[in-house]
Backbone bond lengths (Angstrom), bond angles and torsions (degrees), N, CA, C in turn:
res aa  C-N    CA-C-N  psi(-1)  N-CA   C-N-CA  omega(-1)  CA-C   N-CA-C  phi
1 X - - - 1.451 - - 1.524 108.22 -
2 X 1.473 113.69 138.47 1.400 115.35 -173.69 1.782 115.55 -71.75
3 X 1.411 109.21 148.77 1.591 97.62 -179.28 1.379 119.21 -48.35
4 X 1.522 118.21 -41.26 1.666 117.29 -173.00 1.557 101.86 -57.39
5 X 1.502 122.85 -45.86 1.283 124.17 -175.63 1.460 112.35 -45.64
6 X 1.764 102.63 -61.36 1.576 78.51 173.00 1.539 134.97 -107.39
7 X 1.457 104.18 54.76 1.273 121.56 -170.61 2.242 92.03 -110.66
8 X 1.050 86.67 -28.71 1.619 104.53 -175.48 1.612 125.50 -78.23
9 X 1.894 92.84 -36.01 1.499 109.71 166.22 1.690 114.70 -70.82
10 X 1.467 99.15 -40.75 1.549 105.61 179.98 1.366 116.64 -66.37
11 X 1.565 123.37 -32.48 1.340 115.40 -157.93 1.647 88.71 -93.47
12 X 1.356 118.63 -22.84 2.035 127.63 175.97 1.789 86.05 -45.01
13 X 1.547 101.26 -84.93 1.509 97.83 175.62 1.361 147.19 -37.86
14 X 1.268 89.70 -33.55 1.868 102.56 171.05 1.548 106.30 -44.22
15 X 1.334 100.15 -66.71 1.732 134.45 176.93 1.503 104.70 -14.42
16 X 1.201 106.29 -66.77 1.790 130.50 -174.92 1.584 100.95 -48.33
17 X 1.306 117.32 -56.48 1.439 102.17 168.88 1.279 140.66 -34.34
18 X 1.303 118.51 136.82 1.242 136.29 -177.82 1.772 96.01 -70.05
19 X 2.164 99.06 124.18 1.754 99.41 -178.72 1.524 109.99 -75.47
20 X 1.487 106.42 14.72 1.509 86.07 170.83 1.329 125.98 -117.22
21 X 1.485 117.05 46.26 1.314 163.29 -171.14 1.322 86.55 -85.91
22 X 1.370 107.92 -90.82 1.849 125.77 165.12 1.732 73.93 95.57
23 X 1.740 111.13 -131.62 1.180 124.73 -134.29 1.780 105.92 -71.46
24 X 1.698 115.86 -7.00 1.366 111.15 163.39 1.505 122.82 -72.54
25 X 1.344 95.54 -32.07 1.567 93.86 -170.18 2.034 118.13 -49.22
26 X 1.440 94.29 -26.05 1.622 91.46 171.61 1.583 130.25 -75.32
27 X 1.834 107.55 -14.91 0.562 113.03 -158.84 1.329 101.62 -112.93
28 X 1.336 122.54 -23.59 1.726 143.28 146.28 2.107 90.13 -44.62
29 X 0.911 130.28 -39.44 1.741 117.89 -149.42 1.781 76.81 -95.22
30 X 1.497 123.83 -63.10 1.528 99.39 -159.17 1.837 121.56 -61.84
31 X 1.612 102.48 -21.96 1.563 112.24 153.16 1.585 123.43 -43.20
32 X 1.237 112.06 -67.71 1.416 123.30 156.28 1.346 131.92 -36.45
33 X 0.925 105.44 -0.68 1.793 115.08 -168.01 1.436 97.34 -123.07
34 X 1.116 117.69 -34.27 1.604 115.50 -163.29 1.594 93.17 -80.86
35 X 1.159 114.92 -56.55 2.044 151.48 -157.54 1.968 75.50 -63.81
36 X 1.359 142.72 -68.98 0.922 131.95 -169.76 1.721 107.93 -74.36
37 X 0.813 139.27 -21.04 1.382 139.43 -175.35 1.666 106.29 -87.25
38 X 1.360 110.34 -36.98 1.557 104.40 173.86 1.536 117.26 -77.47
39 X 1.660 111.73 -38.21 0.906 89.63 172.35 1.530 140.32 -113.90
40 X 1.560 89.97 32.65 1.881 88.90 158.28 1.686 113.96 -96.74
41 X 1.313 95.71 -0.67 1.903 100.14 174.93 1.579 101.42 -68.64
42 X 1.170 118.14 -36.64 1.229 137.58 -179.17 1.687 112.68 -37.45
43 X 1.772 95.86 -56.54 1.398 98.76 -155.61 1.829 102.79 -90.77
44 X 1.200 105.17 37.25 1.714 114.31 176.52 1.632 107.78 38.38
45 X 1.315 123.88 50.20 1.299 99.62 -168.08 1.923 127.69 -111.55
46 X 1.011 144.51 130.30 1.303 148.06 -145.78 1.146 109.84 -87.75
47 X 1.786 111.75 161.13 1.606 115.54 -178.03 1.656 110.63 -92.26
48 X 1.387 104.78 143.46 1.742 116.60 -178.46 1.576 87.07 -24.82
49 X 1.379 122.92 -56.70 2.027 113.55 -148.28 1.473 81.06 -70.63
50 X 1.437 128.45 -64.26 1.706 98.61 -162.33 1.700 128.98 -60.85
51 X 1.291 102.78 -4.73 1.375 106.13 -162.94 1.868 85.64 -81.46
52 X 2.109 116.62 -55.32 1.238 93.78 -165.52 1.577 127.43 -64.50
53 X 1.782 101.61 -16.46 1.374 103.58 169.86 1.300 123.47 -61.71
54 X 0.977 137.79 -19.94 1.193 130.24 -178.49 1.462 96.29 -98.58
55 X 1.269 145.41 -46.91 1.181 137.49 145.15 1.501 114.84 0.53
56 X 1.446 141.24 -77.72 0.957 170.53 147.59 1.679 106.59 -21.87
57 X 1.710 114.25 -64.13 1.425 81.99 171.25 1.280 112.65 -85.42
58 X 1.073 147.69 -3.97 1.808 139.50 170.96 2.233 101.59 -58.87
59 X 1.533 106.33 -49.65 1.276 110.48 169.44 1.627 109.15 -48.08
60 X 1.232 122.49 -50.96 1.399 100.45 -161.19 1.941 99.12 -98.42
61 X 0.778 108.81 -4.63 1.649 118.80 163.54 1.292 118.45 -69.04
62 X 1.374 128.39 -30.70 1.585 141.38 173.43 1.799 85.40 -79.10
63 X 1.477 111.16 -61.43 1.983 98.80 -159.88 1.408 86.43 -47.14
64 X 1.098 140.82 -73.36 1.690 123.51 -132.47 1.985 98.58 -82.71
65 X 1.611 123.54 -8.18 1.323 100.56 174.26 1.512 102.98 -77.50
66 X 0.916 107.04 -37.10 1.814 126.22 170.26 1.696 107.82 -36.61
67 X 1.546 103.86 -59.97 1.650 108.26 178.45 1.641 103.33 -55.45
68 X 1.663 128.80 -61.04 1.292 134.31 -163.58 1.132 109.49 -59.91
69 X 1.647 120.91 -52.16 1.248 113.35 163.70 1.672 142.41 -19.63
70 X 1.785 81.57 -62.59 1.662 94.31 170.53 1.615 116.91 -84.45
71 X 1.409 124.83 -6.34 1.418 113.21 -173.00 1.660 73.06 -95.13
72 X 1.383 158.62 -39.05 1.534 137.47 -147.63 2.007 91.58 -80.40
73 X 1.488 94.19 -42.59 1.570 78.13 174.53 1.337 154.81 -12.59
74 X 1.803 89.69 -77.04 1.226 149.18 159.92 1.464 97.20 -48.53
75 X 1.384 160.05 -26.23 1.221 156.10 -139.16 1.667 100.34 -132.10
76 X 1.625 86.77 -41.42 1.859 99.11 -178.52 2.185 101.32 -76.04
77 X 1.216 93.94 -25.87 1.636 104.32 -162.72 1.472 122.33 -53.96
């Protein structure tokens, strides 16, 4: 996840706080930032382009088991 992303989730949350927090709330937000940054490293997760690329070759990896399938058929037929 990009830094602005979770610079955007944190300050959403910041928000939710009660203003009479006052001088924690900054210190509640740079907590929040770290606590969200570690743990989406956590969840191994990939960017839209790698996800459709691989998308893409799994798609054309099904057409040709799809083709062999039917040409072994056809051979067995």
């Amino acid at each position: 996840m990009e830094k602005t992303s979770i610079d955007s989730l944190a300050a959403t949350l910041i928000e939710a706080l009660p203003r009479e927090l006052g001088s924690l709330k900054a210190d509640a937000e740079s907590n929040l930032r770290a606590a969200l940054a570690g743990g989406l490293k956590r969840l191994d997760l990939v960017t839209r382009e790698e996800f459709e690329v691989q998308q893409a070759v799994l798609a054309r990896t099904r057409e040709k088991l799809e083709s062999l399938e039917a040409r072994l058929k056809e051979l067995d037929g």
